[in-house]
ZANU-198070 format. One record per residue (C-alpha): residue in three letters; chain; x, y, z. Coordinates in Angstrom, 2 decimals. Layout:
ZANU-198070
<'ALA', 'A', <X, Y, Z>>
...
end
This chain:
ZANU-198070
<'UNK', 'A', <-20.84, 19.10, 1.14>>
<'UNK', 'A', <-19.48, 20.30, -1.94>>
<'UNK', 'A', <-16.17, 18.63, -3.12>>
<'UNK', 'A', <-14.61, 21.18, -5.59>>
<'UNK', 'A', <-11.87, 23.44, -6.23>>
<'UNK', 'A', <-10.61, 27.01, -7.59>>
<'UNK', 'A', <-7.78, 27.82, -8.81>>
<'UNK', 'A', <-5.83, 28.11, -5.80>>
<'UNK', 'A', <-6.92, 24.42, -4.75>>
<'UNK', 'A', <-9.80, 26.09, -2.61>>
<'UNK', 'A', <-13.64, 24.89, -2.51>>
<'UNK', 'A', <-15.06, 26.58, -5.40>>
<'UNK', 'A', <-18.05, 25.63, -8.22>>
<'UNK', 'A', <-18.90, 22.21, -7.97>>
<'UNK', 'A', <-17.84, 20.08, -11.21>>
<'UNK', 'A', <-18.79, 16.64, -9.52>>
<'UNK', 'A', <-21.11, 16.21, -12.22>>
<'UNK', 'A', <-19.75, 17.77, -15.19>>
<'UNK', 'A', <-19.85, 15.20, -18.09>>
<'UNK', 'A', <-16.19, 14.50, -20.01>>
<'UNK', 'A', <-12.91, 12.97, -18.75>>
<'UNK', 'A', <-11.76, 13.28, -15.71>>
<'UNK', 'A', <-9.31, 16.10, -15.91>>
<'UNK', 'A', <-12.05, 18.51, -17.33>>
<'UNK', 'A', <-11.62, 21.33, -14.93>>
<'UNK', 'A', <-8.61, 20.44, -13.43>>
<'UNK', 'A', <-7.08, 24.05, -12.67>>
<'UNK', 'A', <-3.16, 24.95, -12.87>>
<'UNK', 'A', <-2.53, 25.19, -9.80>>
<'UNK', 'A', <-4.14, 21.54, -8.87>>
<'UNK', 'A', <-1.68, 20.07, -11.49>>
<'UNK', 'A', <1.02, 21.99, -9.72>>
<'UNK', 'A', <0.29, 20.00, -6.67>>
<'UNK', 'A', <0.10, 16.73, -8.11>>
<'UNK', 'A', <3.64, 17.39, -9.89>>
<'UNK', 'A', <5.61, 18.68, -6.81>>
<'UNK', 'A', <3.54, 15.60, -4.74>>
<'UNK', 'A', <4.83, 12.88, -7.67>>
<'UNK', 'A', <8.34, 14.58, -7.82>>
<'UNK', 'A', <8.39, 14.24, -4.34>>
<'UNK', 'A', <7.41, 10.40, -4.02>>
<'UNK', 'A', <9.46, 9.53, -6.76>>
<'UNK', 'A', <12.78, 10.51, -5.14>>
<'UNK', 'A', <11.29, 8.75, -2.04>>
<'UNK', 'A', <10.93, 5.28, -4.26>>
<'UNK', 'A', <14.66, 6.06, -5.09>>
<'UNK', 'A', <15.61, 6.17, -2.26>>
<'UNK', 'A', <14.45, 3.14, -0.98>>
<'UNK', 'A', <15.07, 0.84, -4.38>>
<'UNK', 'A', <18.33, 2.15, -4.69>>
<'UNK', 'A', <19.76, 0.20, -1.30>>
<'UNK', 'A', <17.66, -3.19, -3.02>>
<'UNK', 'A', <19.49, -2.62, -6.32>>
<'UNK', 'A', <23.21, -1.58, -5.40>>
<'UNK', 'A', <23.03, -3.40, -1.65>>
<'UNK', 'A', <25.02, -6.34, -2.93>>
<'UNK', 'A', <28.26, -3.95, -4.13>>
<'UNK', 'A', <27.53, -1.81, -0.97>>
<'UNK', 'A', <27.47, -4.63, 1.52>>
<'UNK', 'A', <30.50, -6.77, 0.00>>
<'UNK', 'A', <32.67, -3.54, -0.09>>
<'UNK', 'A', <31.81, -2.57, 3.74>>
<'UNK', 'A', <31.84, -6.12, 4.76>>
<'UNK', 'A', <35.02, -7.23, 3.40>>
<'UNK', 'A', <33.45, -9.46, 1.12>>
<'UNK', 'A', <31.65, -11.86, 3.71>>
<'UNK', 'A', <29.28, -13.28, 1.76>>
<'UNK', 'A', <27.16, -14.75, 4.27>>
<'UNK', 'A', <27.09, -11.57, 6.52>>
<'UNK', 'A', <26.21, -9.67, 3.24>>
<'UNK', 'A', <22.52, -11.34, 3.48>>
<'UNK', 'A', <21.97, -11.08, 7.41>>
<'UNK', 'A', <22.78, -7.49, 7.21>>
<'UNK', 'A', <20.52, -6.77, 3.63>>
<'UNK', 'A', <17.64, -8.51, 5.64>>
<'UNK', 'A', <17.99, -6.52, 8.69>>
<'UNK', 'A', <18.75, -3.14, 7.04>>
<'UNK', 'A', <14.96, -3.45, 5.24>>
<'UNK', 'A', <13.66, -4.03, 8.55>>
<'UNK', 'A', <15.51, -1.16, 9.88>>
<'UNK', 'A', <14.15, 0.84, 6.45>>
<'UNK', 'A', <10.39, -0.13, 7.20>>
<'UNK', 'A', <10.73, 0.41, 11.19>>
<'UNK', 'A', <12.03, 3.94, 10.76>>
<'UNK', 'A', <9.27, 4.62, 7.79>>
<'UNK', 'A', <7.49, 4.37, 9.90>>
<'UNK', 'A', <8.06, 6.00, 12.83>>
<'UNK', 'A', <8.70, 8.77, 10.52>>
<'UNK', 'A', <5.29, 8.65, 9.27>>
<'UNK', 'A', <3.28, 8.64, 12.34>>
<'UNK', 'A', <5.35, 11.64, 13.56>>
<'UNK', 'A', <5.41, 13.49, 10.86>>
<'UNK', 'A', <1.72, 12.71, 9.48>>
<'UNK', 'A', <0.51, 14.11, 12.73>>
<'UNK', 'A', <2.61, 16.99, 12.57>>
<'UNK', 'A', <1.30, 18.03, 9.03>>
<'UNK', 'A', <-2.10, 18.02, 10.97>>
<'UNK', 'A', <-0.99, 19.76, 13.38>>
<'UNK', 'A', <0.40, 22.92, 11.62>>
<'UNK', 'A', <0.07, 22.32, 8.29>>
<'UNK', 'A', <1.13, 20.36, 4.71>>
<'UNK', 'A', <3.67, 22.43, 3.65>>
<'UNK', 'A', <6.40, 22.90, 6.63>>
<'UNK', 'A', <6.14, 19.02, 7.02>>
<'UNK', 'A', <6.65, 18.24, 3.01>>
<'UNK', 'A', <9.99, 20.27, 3.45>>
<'UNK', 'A', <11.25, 18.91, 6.43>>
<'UNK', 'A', <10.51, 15.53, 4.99>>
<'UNK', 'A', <12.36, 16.23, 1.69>>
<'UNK', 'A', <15.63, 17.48, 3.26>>
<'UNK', 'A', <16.08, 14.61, 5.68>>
<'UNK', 'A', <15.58, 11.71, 3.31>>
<'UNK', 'A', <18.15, 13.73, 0.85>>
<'UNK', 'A', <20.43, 15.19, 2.82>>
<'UNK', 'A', <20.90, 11.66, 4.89>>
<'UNK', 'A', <21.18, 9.72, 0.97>>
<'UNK', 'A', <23.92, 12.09, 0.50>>
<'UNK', 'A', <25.57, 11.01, 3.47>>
<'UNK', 'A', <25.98, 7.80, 2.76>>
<'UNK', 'A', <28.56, 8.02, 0.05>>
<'UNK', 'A', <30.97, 8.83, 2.92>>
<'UNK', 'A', <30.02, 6.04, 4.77>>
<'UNK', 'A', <32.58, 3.35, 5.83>>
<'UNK', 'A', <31.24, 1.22, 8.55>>
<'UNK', 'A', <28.31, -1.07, 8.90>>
<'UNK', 'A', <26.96, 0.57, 11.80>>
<'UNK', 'A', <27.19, 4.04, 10.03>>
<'UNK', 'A', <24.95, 3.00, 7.21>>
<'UNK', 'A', <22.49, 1.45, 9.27>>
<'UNK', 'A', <21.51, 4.69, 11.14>>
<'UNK', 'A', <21.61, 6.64, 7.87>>
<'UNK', 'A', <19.12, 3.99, 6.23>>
<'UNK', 'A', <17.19, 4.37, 9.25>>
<'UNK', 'A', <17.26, 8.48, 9.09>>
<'UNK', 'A', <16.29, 8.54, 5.25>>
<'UNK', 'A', <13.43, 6.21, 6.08>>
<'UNK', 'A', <11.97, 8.52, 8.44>>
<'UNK', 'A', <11.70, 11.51, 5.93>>
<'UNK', 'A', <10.59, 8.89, 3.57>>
<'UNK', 'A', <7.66, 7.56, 5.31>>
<'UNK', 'A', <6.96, 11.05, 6.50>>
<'UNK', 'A', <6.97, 12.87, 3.10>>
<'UNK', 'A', <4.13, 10.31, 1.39>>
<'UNK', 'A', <1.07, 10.89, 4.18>>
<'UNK', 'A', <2.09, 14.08, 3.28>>
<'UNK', 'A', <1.53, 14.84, -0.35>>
<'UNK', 'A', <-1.05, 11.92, -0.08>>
<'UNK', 'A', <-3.59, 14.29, 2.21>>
<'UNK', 'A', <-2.53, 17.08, 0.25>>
<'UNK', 'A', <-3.53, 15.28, -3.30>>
<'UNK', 'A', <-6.94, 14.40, -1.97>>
<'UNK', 'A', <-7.77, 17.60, -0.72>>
<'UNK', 'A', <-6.56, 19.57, -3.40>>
<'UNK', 'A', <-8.74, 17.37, -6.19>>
<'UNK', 'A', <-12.35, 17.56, -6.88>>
<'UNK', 'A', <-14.58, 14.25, -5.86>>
<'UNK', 'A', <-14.48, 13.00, -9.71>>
<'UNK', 'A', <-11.02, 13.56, -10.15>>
<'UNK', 'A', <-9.39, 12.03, -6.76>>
<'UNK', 'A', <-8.87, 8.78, -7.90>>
<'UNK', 'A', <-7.08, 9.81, -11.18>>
<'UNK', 'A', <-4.58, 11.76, -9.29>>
<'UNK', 'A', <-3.94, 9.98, -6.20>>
<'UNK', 'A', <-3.52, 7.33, -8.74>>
<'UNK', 'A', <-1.20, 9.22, -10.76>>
<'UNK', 'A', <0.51, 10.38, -7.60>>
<'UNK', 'A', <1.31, 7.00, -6.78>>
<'UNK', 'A', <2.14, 5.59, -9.95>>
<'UNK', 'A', <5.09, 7.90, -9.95>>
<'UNK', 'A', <6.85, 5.41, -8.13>>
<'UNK', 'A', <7.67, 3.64, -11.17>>
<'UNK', 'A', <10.01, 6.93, -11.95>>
<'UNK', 'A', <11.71, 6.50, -8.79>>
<'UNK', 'A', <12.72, 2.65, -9.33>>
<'UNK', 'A', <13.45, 2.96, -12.85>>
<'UNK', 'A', <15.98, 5.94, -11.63>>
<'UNK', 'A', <17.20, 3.83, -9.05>>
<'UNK', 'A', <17.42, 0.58, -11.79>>
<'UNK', 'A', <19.40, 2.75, -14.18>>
<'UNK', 'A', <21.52, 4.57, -11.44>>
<'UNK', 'A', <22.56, 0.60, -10.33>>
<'UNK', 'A', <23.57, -0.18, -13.77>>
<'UNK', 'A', <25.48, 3.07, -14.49>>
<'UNK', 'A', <27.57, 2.94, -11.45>>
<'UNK', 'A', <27.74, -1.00, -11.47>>
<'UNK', 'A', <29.64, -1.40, -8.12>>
<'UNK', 'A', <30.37, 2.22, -7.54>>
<'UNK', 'A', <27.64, 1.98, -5.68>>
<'UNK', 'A', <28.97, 5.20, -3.60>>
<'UNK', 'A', <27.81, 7.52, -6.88>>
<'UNK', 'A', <24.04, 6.18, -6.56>>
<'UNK', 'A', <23.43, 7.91, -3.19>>
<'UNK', 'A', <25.05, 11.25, -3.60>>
<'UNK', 'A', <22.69, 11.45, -6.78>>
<'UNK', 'A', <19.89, 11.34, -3.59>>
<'UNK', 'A', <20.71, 15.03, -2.63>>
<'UNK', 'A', <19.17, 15.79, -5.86>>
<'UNK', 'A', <15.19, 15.99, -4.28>>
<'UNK', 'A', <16.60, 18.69, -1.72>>
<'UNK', 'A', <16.40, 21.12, -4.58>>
<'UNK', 'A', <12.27, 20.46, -4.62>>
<'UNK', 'A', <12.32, 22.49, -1.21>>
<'UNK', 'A', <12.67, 26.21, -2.96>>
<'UNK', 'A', <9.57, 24.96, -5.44>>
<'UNK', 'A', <7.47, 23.87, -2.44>>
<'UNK', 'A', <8.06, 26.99, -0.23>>
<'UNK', 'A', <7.37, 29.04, -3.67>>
<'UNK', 'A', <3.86, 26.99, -4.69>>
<'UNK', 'A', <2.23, 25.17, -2.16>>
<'UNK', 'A', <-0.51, 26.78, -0.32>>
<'UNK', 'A', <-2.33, 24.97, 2.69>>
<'UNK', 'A', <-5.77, 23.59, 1.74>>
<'UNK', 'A', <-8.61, 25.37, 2.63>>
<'UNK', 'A', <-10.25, 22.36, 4.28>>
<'UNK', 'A', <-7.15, 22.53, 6.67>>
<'UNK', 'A', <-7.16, 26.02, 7.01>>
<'UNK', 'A', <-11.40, 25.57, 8.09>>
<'UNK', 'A', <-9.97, 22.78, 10.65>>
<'UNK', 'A', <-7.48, 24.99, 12.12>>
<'UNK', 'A', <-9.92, 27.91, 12.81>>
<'UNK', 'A', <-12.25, 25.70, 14.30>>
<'UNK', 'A', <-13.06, 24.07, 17.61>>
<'UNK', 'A', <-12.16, 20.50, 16.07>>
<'UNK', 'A', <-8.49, 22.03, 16.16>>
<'UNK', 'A', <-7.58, 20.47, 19.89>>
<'UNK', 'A', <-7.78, 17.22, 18.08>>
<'UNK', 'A', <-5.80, 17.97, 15.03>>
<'UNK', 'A', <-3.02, 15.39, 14.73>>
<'UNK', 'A', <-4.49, 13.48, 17.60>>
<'UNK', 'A', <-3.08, 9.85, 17.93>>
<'UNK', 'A', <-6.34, 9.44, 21.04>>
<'UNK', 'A', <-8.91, 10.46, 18.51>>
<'UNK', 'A', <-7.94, 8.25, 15.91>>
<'UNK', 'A', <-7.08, 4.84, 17.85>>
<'UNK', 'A', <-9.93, 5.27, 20.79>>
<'UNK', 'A', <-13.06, 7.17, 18.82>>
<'UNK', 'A', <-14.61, 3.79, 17.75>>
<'UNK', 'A', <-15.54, 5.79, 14.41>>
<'UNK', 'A', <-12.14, 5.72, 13.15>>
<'UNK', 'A', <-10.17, 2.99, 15.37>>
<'UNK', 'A', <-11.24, 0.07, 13.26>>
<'UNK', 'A', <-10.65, 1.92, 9.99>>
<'UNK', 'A', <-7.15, 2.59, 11.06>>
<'UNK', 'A', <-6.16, -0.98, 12.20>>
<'UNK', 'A', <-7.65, -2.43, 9.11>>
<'UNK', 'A', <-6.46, 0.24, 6.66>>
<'UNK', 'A', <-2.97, -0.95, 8.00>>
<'UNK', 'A', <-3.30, -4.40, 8.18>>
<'UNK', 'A', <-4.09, -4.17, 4.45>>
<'UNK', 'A', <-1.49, -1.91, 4.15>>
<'UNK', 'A', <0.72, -4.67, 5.69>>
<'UNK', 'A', <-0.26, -7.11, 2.89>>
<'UNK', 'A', <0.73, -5.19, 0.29>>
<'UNK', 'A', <3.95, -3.83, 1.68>>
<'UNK', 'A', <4.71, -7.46, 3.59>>
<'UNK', 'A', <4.24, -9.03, -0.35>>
<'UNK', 'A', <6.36, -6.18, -1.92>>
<'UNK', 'A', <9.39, -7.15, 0.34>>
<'UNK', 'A', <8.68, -10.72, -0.05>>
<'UNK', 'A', <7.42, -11.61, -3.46>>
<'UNK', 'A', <7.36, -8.59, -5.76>>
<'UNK', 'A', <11.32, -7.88, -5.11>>
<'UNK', 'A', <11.93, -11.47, -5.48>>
<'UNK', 'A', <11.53, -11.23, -8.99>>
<'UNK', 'A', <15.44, -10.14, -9.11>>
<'UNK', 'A', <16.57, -13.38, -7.47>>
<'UNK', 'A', <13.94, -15.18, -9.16>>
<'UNK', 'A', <15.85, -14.15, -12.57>>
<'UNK', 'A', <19.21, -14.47, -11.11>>
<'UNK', 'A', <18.74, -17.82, -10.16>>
<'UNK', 'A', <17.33, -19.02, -13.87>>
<'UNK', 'A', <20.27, -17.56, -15.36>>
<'UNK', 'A', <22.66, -19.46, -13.04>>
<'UNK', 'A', <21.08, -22.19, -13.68>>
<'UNK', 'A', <21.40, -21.92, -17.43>>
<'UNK', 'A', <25.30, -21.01, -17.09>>
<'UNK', 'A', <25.10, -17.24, -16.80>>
<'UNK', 'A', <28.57, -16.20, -14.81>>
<'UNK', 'A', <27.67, -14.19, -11.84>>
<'UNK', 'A', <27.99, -10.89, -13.49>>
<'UNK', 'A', <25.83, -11.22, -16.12>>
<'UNK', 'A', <23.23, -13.09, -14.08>>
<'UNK', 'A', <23.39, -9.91, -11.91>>
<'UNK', 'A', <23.48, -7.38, -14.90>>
<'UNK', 'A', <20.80, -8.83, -16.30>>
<'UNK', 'A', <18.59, -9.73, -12.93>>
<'UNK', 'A', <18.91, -5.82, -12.07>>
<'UNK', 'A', <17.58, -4.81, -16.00>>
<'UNK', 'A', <14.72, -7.33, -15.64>>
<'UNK', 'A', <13.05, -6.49, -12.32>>
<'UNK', 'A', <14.66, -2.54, -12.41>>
<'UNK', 'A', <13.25, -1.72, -15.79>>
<'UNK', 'A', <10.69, -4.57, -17.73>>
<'UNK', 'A', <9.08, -5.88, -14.17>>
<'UNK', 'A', <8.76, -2.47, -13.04>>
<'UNK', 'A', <7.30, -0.89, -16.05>>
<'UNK', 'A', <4.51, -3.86, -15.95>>
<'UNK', 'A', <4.30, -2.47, -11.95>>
<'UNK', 'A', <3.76, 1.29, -13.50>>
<'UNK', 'A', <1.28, 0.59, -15.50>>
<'UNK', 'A', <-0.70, -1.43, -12.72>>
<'UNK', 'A', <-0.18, 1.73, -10.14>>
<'UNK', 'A', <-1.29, 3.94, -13.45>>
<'UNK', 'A', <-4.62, 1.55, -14.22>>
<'UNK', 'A', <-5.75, 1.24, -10.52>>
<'UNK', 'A', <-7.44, 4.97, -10.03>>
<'UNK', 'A', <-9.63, 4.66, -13.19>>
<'UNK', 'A', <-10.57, 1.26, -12.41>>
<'UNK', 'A', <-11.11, 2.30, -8.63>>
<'UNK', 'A', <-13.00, 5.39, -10.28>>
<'UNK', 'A', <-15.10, 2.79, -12.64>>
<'UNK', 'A', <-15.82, -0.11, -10.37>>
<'UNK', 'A', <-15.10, 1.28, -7.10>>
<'UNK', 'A', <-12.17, 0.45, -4.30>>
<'UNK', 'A', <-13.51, -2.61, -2.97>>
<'UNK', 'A', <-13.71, -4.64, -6.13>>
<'UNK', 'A', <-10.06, -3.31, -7.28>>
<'UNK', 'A', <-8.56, -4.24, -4.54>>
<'UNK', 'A', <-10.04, -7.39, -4.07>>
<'UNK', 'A', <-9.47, -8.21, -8.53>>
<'UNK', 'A', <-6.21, -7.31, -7.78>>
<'UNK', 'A', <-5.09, -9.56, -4.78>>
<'UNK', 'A', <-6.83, -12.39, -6.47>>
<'UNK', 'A', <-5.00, -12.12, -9.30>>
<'UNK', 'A', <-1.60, -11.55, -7.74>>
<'UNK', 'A', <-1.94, -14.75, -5.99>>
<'UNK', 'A', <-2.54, -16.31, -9.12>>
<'UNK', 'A', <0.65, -14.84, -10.74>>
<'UNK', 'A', <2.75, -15.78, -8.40>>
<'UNK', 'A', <3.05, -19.25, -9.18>>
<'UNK', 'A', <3.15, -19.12, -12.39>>
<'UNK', 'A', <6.47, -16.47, -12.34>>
<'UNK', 'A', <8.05, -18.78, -10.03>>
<'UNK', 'A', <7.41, -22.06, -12.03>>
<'UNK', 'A', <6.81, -21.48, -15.68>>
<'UNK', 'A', <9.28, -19.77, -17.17>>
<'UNK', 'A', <12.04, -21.94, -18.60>>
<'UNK', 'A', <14.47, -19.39, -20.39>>
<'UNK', 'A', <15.72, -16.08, -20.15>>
<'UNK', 'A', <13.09, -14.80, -23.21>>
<'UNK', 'A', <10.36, -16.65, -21.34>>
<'UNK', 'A', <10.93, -14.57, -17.53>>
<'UNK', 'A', <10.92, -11.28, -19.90>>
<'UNK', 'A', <7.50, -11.55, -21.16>>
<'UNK', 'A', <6.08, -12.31, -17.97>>
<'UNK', 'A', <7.99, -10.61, -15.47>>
<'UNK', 'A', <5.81, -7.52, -16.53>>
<'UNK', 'A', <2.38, -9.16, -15.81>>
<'UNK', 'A', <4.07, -10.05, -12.24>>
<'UNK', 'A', <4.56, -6.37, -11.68>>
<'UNK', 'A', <1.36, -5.73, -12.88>>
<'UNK', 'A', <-1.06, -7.66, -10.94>>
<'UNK', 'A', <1.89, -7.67, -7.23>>
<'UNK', 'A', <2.38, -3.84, -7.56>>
<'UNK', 'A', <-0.47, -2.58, -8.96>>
<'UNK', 'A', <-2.84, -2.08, -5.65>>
<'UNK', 'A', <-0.38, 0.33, -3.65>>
<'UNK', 'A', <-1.56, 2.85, -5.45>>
<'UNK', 'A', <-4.70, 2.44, -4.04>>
<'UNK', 'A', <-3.17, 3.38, -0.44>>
<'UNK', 'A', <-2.85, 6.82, -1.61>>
<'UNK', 'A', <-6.60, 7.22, -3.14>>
<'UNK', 'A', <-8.51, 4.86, -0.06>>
<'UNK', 'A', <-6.53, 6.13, 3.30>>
<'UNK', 'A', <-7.29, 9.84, 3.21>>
<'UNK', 'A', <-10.49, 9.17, 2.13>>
<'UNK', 'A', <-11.70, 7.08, 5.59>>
<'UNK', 'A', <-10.97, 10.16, 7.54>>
<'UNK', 'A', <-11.68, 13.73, 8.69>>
<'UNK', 'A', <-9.62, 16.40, 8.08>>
<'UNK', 'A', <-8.22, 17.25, 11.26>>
<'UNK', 'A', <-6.53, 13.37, 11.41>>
<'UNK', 'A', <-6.38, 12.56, 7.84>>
<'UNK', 'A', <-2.59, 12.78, 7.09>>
<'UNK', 'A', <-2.24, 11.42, 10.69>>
<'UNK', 'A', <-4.81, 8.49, 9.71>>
<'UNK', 'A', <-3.47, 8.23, 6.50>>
<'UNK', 'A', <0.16, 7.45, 7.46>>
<'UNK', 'A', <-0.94, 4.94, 10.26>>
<'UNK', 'A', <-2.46, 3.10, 8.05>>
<'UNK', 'A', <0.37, 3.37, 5.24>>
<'UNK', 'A', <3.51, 3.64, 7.92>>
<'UNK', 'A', <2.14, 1.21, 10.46>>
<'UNK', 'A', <1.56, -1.41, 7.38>>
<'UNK', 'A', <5.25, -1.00, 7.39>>
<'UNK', 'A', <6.36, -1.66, 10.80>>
<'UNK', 'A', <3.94, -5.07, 10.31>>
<'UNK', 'A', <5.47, -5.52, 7.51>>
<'UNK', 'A', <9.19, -5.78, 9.36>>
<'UNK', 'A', <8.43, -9.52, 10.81>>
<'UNK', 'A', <7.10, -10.71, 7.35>>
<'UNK', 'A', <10.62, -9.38, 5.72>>
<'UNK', 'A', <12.14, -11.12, 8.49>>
<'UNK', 'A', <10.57, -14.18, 8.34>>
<'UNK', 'A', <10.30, -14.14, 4.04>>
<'UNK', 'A', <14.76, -13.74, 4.63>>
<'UNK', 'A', <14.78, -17.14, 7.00>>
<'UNK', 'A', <12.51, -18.92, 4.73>>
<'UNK', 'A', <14.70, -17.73, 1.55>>
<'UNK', 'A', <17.80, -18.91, 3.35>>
<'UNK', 'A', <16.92, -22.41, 4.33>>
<'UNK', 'A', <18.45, -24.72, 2.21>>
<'UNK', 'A', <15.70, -27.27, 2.08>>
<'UNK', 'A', <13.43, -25.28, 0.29>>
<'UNK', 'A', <13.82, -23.93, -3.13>>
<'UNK', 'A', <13.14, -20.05, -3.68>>
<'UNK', 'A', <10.20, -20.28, -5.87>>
<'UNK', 'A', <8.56, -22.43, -3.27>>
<'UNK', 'A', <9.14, -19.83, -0.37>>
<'UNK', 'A', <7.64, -17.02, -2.55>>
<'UNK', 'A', <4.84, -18.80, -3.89>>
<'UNK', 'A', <4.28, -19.57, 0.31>>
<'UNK', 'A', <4.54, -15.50, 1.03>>
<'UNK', 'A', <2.01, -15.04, -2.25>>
<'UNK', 'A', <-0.81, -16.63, 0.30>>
<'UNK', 'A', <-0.72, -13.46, 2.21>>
<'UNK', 'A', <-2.77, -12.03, -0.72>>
<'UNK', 'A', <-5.98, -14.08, 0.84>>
<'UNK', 'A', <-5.53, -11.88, 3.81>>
<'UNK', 'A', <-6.01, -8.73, 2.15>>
<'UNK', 'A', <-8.93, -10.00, 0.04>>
<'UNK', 'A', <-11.04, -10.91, 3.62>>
<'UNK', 'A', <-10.10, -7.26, 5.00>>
<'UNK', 'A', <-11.02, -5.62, 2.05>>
<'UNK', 'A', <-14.29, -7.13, 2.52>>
<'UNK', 'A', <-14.45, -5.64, 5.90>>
<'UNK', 'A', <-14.01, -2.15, 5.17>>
<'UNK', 'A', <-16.70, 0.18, 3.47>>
<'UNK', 'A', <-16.95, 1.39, 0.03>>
<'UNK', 'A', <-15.97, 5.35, -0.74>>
<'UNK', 'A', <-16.75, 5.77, -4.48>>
<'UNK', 'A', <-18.30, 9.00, -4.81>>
<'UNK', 'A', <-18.40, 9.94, -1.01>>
<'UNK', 'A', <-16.80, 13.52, -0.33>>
<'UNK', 'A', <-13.76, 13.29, 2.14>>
<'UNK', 'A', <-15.03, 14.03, 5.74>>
<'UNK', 'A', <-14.60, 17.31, 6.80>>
<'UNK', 'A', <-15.89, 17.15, 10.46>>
<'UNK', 'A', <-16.09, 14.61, 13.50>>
end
């Protein structure tokens, strides 16, 4: 069918083939959607980097500076983070099938802000925990979301551009989080009330955002019973395997993120110790490092991996880029013999370990129909997380161990990258296919 759209993001002339860049045709109000989606993710990204970069200050401070408790309860708060992602994704990706894009995207937005906000008046352990696990469910809620909506919004030749784009916005959110940590140094209290800030995206959303025609089709149709549906998607053998393999590569790249990407921080913390550094300028300059140099080599990756997905296809990226992440690794956690030395690399690391999430948000909506895209989208995404929780779990035991050094346990997690190669292999090719608009 044709894959197009007007200028209120509806099916209109087809442009498929029209010869120029990508964003040749591109209407107003398609850019509008791709802004309020990236605005969107990028407070989400804060809000999850923000506990990585300030969790330290937080965790001393509530924990009456017991150091050792300090990492059991880090570990176990990310797991708590990726559990209630999501949870929060499955429920509220099949809600956004069920009665549309836009009611979800603001539900999603207030809960992850208003629960950040919170958390500056937080004084007990137990408190934070369940606010870190409320914020995650609007997070992981809020990208199946604006993903779905991105994808059906764009025309065929421009999809992988802006889910791309979309995706890459991440970067924003860290490097807000990274500068956030160092303003407030331990403060940390400042960081999260800045996390209200997103709420104020809700009056733009209600005022823009229009529900996609292909949704609108869905809803009017007979396929409607099975909007949302969780049966559909996991027993209709033309979807189930899609969905379990979309999230165990999903897993990989959210089990490595945990594991090896964020490692980067204590991978620089640890050279400087080791070259005298005192502890507060290790950590001062650990959190510029992976906060701002690794994670600008991370943007760029997310930014490169829709035209190359666009050029060569999604298999091939995807496969060129977990091959070369496992090649990285190593060489990050070996090489580098000075301070200088971890700069000029760090942002190759982030590169080639970050680079391939943003292909989550241009490959899941596209291996679905309509009426359980967002829903098939986030399973994939959201239940990558909860797999995720047991290889943050395990990556914090390994880390802790005192027989084995920490660039040896993250060049051991880095092997997970051979996983997602094989599944990638698995799953089918979608260059130049229109999404699926019926079952």
């Amino acid at each position: 069918m044709v894959d197009s759209n007007d200028s209120s993001g509806n099916p209109g002339p087809d442009v498929a083939q029209n010869q120029g860049p990508w964003y040749r045709g591109v209407t107003r109000y398609q850019w509008l959607i791709l802004v309020i989606a990236c605005a969107g993710w990028l407070f989400d990204v804060y809000e999850g980097q923000i506990f990585n970069i300030t969790r330290n200050d937080m965790l001393l401070e509530i924990l009456n500076g017991d150091e050792a408790a300090v990492k059991t309860w880090g570990d176990n708060f990310l797991a708590i983070f990726l559990a209630g992602g999501t949870i929060g994704g499955l429920f509220f990706g099949s809600l956004a099938d069920r009665i549309g894009r836009r009611p979800v995207m603001i539900t999603t937005i207030l809960m992850y802000s208003l629960f950040s906000g919170l958390t500056y008046f937080a004084n007990d352990i137990y408190v934070i925990g369940v606010l870190r696990f409320l914020v995650a469910l609007g997070i992981g809620g809020e990208w199946a979301v604006a993903a779905s909506l991105v994808a059906e919004v764009f025309p065929k030749r421009a999809r992988a551009h802006a889910a791309g784009i979309f995706h890459a916005s991440s970067i924003l959110g860290t490097w807000l989080a990274a500068l956030s940590g160092i303003l407030v140094g331990t403060n940390w209290r400042y960081a999260y009330l800045l996390g209200v800030l997103p709420a104020l995206l809700i009056v733009w959303v209600r005022a823009s955002v229009k529900e996609p025609e292909r949704w609108q089709a869905t809803r009017s149709s007979a396929i409607n019973r099975k909007s949302g549906s969780f049966r559909d998607l996991l027993l209709n053998p033309k979807w189930n395997g899609l969905a379990i393999r979309g999230m165990l590569l999903a897993a990989v790249g959210l089990g490595t993120f945990w594991s090896v990407t964020v490692a980067g921080q204590d991978l620089v913390r640890e050279l400087l110790l080791s070259l005298g550094a005192t502890p507060e300028q290790a950590g001062s300059k650990s959190k510029f490092a992976y906060g701002i140099l690794q994670a600008g080599g991370g943007g760029l990756g997310l930014l490169s991996f829709g035209p190359l997905c666009a050029r060569f296809g999604r298999k091939p990226t995807f496969i060129g880029f977990h091959a070369l992440a496992l090649m990285i690794v190593p060489v990050v956690c070996f090489l580098p013999q000075t301070y200088t030395q971890m700069l000029y690399i760090l942002p190759v690391f982030g590169f080639l370990t970050l680079g391939m999430h943003s292909g989550y948000a241009i490959y899941f909506p596209e291996l679905f129909p309509t009426h359980i895209r967002a829903t098939g989208a986030s399973f994939c995404f959201n239940g990558g997380r909860l797999m995720a929780v047991p290889v943050l779990l395990f990556s914090g035991w390994l880390k802790g161990r005192e027989d084995v050094a920490l660039p040896y346990a993250v060049t051991g997690m880095s092997s997970l990258f051979v996983l997602g190669i094989f599944i990638m292999l698995t799953l089918p090719e979608t260059k130049q296919r229109d999404l699926i608009d019926d079952a």
